[in-house]
Structures are given as C-alpha cells and as structure tokens.
C-alpha positions, -999 to +999 in steps of 0.1 A: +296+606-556+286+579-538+294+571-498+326+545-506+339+571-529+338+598-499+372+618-498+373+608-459+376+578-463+413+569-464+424+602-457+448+613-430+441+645-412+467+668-392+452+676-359+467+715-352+464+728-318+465+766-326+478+777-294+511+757-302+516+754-337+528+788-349+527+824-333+525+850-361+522+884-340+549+876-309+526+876-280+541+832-273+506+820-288+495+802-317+473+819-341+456+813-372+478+841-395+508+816-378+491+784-391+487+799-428+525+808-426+533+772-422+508+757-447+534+746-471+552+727-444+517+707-440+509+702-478+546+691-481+541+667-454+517+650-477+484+646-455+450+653-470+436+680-447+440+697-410+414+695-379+414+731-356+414+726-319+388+751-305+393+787-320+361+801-306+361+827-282+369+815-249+383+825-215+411+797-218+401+781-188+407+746-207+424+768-236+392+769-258+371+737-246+356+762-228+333+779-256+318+814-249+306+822-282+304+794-315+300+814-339+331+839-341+368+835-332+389+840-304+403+873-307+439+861-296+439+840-328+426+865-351+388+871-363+368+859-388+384+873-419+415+853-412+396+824-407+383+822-445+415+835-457+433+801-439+404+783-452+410+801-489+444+791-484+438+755-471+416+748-504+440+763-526+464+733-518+441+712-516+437+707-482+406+704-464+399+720-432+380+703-400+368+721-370+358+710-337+330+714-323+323+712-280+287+706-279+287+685-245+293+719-223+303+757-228+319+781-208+304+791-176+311+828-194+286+818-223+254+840-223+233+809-220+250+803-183+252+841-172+215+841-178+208+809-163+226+818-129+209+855-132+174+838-137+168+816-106+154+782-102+125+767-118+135+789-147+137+784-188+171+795-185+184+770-162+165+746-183+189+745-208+222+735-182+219+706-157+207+726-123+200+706-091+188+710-057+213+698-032+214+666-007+211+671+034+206+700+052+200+727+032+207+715+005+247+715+014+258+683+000+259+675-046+232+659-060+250+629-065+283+612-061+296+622-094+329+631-101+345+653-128+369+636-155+395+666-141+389+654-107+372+667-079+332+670-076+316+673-111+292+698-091+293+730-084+271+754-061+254+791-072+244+814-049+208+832-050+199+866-057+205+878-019+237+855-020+226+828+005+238+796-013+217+778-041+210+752-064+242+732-081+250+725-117+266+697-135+300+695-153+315+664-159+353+684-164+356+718-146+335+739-131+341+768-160+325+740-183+288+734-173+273+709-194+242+715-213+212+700-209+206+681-242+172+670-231+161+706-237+154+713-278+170+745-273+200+729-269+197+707-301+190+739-320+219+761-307+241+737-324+222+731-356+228+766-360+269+765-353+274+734-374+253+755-408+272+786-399+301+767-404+293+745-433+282+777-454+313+794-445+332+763-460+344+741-437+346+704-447+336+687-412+338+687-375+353+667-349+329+664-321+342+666-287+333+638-256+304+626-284+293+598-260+284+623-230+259+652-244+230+634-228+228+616-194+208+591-172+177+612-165+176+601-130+212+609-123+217+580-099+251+579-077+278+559-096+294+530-083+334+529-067+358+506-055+360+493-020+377+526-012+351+553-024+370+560-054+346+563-084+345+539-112+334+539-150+296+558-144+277+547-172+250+574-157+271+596-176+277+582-207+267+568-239+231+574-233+205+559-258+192+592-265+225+605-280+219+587-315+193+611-320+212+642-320+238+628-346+206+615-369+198+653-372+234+661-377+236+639-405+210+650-422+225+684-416+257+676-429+242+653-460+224+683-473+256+698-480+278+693-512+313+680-506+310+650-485+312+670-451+325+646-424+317+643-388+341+626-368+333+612-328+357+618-298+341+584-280+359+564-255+337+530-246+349+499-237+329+482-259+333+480-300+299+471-306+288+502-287+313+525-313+301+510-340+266+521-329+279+557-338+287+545-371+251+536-381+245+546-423+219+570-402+248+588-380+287+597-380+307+588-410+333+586-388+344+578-351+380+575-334+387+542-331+409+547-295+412+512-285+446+510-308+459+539-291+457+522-255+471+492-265+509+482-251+536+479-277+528+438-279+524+420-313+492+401-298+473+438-284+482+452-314+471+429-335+435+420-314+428+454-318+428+459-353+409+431-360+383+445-334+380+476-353+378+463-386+354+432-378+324+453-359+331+491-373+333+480-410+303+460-405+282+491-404+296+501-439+318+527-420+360+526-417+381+524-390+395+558-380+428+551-367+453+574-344+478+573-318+481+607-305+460+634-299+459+667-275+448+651-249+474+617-243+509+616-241+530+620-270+538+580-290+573+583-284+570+585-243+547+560-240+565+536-258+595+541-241+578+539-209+572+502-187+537+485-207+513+473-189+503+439-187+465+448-193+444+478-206+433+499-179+399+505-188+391+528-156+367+556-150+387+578-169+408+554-200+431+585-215+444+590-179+461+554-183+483+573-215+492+597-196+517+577-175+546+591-151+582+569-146+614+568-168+616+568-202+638+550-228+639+576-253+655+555-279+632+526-273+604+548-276+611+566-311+621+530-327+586+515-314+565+553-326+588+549-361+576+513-364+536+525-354+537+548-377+540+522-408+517+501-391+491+530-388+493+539-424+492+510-437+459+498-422+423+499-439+406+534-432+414+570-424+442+579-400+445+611-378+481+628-368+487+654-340+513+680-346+549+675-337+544+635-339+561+639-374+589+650-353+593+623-332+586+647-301+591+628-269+563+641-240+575+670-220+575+658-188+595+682-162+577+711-174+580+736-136+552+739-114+542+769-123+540+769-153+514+739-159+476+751-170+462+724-173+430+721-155+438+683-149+471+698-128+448+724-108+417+700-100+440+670-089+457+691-064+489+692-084+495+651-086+482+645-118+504+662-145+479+664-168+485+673-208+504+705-208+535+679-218+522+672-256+513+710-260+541+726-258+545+751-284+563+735-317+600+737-326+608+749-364+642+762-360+675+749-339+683+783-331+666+814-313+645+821-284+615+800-292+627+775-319+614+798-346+577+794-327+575+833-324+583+855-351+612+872-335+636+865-310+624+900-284+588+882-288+567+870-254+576+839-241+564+806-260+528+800-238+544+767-221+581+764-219+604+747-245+632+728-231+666+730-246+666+696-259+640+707-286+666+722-306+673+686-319+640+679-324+632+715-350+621+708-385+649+729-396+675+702-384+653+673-401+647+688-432+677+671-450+689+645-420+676+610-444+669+591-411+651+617-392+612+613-379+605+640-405+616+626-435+603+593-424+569+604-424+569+627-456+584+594-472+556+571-462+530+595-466+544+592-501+545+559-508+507+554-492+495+572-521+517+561-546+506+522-532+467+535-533+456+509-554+470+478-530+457+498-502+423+499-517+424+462-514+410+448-476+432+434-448+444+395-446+467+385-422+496+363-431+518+338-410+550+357-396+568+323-389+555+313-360+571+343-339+548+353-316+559+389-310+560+393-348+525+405-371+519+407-405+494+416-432+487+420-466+468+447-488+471+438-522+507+430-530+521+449-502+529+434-472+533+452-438+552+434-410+560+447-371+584+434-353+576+443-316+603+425-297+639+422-295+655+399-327+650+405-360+626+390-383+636+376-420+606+381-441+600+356-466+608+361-500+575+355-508+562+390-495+586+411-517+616+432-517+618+459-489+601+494-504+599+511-463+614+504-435+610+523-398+645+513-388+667+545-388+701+540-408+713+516-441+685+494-454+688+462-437+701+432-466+679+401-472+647+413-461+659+417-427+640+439-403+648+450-374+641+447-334+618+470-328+606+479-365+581+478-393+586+477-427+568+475-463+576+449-485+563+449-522+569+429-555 
C-alpha cells in the first residue's frame, strides 16, 4: 500500500479519556472493561478508530501523564489481558486503536527517578533526567528562571544522602513529572523499546505527548518575561533541532511494521513552517494542526487558518490533522459561547488562552460547535474528536473547590481552574446516580462531580431526539463517507457573495458554507440542494442557512 493510500489519512479518531468514559467495576473510575462495554456506541457513531489517554501505571498525580511503568497497565483500569481483549474487540469492528505515548517526562515514582535521586551527583543515573547544581549561596536558588507550564518553578530541589539539601531537577509541568534527559541514548532506547512492545501487541499508533519539548537548549539559558518578571514563550525549552532525530528513528520503527502504524504529534508552535518540519516524508505522518482550535469564531480566522494548514503541511506530502477539542482545552461549546478575542494569544503557554473563565451563552455556543463540526469534517485530512463533544457537552465550569485535581488548580494557587471541567466523567443515561457512568446506582462516586444539568445532555435522551448533538454527528459522520469520493477531491474556495463573515469551499461537487455571524446566508443555486445542515429544527427552504450555521450543499 502506498503512503497516499494510508488508512490515517482521512480518518477521524475518538480521543477516550479512560478515567471518564465508562466505569465497569463501581469504584467512580473509567476503566478499560468499561470502554469495551460501550464499543458499539463508538462504531455506531461512525468514526474509524479510538486514541487511549495514558493507561500505564501511574500514581495519578496528572491522572496518568505521570508514567511509572510503560509497559503494563494501570491496575485501576484493568491489566494487560483486558487490554488485548479491548484491542480484539476494537479490531473486530473495525476500529483501530491508538495509544499515547509520554516520552518528554515520567513520574518521579518511575525506577529511572528513584534511582537517580538514590545515586547522587555526577552519577549515570541522574544522567538520564535533567539534574543541576543550584544558583547563589549554596546552591539555594534554580538553575534558571524557568517556569513550569502548571505554574510555579519548573525546578525542584533533592536532598543528599545525609539530607542536607542537593542538586535540582527539571520538569517543565509538575514536580511528580521530571523530564528526561533526551541527550542521554538511554533515554532514546527506553522508548524504542515501549513503542515495539506496543506495536507487536497490536496497536495501530501513538499519539505523542508535548512532541516539541523532549530535548532542550543545552545551555539552559534563563528565558525572557515581560516588563513585570512574568515569563514569556522560552524557546530554551522547545522545539529543539535535535528533536527531528528521535522521530527519524521512530519512523523507521513504525515503517518496519505492517499496517500503516501512525504517529501523531501533540505540538503547539506559533509557526506553521516549524509543524510542518515534524511532517518531513523522514518523520511523523501526522501532527495536530492546533492553530484552528485557537482561532475565534470569525469567518476571516477561520478561514486564514485552514489555508495555513493546508498550504505549508500538505507541502511536505503530509495532511492536515484537524481538531477542536482535546483533554486538555475547554470543551467547543463554552468557548464559543464565551466573549472572542480580537487576536490569538499566542503566550508562553497557547492552550491556557482556551481555557477561558466569564459567562457563557450556552445557546450561542452549541449553534457555533454544531456549525464547526460540518466545517471540521468536511476539510481535507484526518480529524480527531474528544469524548462527549458528540454530545454537545458545555465545559463544567463550577465544579467545588475541593473537588478539582488538576495539577494546573494546585500549582496556580487555586486561580487557574485548570481542565478538570472537560473531564468530567460522561453521561449515558437521564436517570441514576451517575448518569449510567457506574454500573450501579450504590457504586463510588463518579471521580469528578456531574452536575444535574447533565441529565439533558445523556446519550439515552439523544438517541432518538432528530435535532440533538448526537444524531447530528452520527448523521454527518455518515454522509462523509457516503460523499468519500468528493472529499477525495482538494480544497477551492468559492465567493460567498461578498459577505464578509460568510466562508465557503468546494470538494468536488460538494460545497461547505459557514455562516459565522448573525443573518442568514442564501447559497446560490449553483452550489446544490441542501444534503446537511448544523441548524437544529426544520430544514431551512431555498437554500437558506442560518445565523450561526454550516451546511452541505450537493447536486
């Protein structure tokens, strides 16, 4: 099979967070026995496969981005055994089945790290993490100015063998996190290792988490800040030159397999040109293309993004992997019901500027997310979807104090909510304790508190409502394959009547329009009769759509 004929390609992938999709045994966590009880749900959805957050052993200090051991799982989810089984399972249906893979840092629990602290200074040990002597007297003060992306310090002191304080390490999120040294070969053969382990038990790819950071500025300079000491985009700590090496060997890893095996970058940079570096024939197949996802709901962002992605990423042969939600950002539905911004912020940390507090027009919101959905899939290149989304879930944003784990929430001293709010456990039924999350109603508590209002939002009260998120999704998801041979066909954008908060674009004979502001649009009757609209309610007449909509329109 040859690379344009790659399965990957226009596929669209279901991201699952395990701890919130579906708790099999009653103890208010996901599992994986949970995730195989709901795999019919996912094939009837109509995507092509499902990516794992971290099911690795971990002490759940960032709930599994904190990796103690890569080659087994977590015991809360279930072992080994039920890992092929889902895997059986996903296969069966045809679905495939990504992992992800944390190769930037592990948990400070990992054998690696108990050694290194155990082994002292100057030793092979701590060779393979980022140790540091200290600044001023005695050493007291980090060895730079660095701070972590979950705020704070990104170092963090060890004391010596007679407990007298010692040398610091790195971690660019929290301190149970300390980054590897990637610098050192043994690093770059530790995860050789995990990613054949995985690929010979079956899996069909990883996504790799914080790609762009595994290797940093050998000098580890300070980083600059504003004029009032806060820090600003490092690029010590990013987006080395040195990375492109590790993914060289990863792709020959991954090529020597059968099956097309993908390997899809987590990489935020503010520069295309430096994603589509990633994208070499050499490296990843595949990289997230986020600057879509921070883009206000305007016809003119909207659109300059695309054709960003498309003109430099499909220049290096690669596609555009598109999304607009993920674990880590707030759900679609908030942040387009929330103020927009006149400009990107492009800050030292860019997911921090989706994760925006202040009122939300809940009913704005879902009409823009319905429209972004039929934008999303009907763009060039493969598309990723995060749980609940299909729902229409708004963020949950007044979840108590005490009940946000998010390290984010801890390390900003509690003023930075963080991205417990897109996590909360799922909601399948109207009715019962957890919204059909647990097994049982007597189960534990759901691991983050539902709200009341979710009842509205469970797939059971979807299921057969025609204008619900649900059946929107399962409905387009339809028609994108059923249109497959249009969509095969590349992007041209087409005049929208001079309306400037209107896009449009063609693939083949169907046309896709968005309407971003407030009047409808009458598409010409050039483009088509109307085969999709988002707008909940009857079909608009005429080829009318909506305020606030998108629709397919096809001969």
């Amino acid at each position: 099979m040859s690379l344009s004929d790659a399965w990957w390609r226009d596929a669209v992938i279901y991201q699952v967070y395990v701890r919130s999709f579906a708790d099999s045994g009653g103890d208010g966590i996901g599992d994986l026995a949970g995730i195989r009880s709901r795999l019919d749900y996912v094939q009837a959805l109509g995507v092509d496969g499902i990516w794992l957050n971290p099911c690795y052993p971990s002490p759940q200090k960032d709930h599994g981005y904190d990796v103690a051991d890569y080659t087994d799982i977590e015991p809360t989810y279930g072992n080994l055994a039920e890992f092929d089984a889902l895997l059986a399972d996903c296969h069966s249906r045809g679905l495939k089945l990504l992992m992800d893979v944390v190769p930037n840092h592990c948990s400070s629990a990992h054998p690696w790290f108990v050694e290194a602290v155990a082994a002292g200074p100057g030793s092979p040990e701590r060779a393979r993490f980022l140790f540091r002597d200290g600044r001023g007297p005695g050493g007291d003060e980090p060895p730079n100015n660095w701070q972590a992306m979950f705020g704070g310090p990104a170092w963090t002191r060890v004391p010596t063998a007679d407990g007298t304080p010692g040398q610091w390490y790195l971690h660019l999120f929290d301190p149970a996190q300390p980054d590897f040294d990637w610098r050192n070969p043994e690093v770059g053969d530790l995860f050789e290792d995990v990613l054949r382990f995985w690929f010979e038990r079956g899996v069909d790819g990883f996504r790799i988490d914080v790609a762009h950071g595994l290797v940093k500025d050998g000098a580890l300079p300070d980083g600059p800040t504003d004029g009032h000491g806060h820090p600003k985009h490092n690029a010590a700590m990013w987006n080395q030159p040195e990375v492109h090496e590790v993914y060289r060997r990863w792709r020959v890893i991954a090529d020597s397999y059968a099956g097309d095996l993908v390997l899809v970058g987590e990489i935020w940079v503010d520069d295309v040109a430096d994603l589509a570096h990633y994208l070499r024939p050499d490296e990843l197949p595949q990289a997230f293309f986020f600057d879509l996802l921070i883009q206000p709901w305007r016809a003119a962002s909207l659109r300059s993004a695309i054709d960003r992605g498309l003109t430099q990423i499909t220049a290096t042969g690669a596609v555009t992997t598109w999304t607009l939600s993920n674990h880590d950002v707030h759900r679609v539905v908030t942040r387009y019901g929330q103020e927009q911004p006149q400009e990107v912020d492009r800050g030292a940390d860019p997911a921090n500027s989706t994760r925006a507090r202040g009122p939300v027009d809940v009913e704005l919101g879902t009409r823009r997310a319905r429209a972004a959905l039929l934008l999303l899939l009907a763009l060039p290149g493969s598309v990723y979807l995060y749980q609940g989304e299909e729902l229409g879930l708004p963020e949950v944003m007044d979840l108590p104090d005490d009940a946000r784990t998010d390290p984010i929430w801890k390390r900003s001293g509690h003023t930075e909510y963080g991205r417990d709010g897109c996590r909360v456990p799922l909601p399948w039924t109207a009715a019962g304790a957890s919204f059909g999350f647990s097994p049982t109603d007597d189960a534990a508590p759901p691991w983050l508190p539902q709200p009341d209002w979710f009842s509205g939002y469970a797939v059971d009260a979807q299921e057969h409502d025609p204008d619900s998120a649900l059946r929107l999704y399962r409905t387009a998801l339809r028609l994108r394959r059923e249109l497959a041979s249009d969509l095969a066909q590349p992007l041209e954008w087409v005049e929208a009547g001079g309306r400037d908060d209107v896009f449009a674009f063609r693939r083949g004979a169907l046309t896709c329009v968005v309407v971003c502001g407030d009047q409808p649009f009458e598409a010409p009757a050039a483009w088509g009769e109307l085969s999709l609209g988002s707008a909940a309610g009857p079909a608009p007449a005429d080829r009318l759509v909506p305020a606030e909509s998108a629709a397919w329109l096809h001969p």
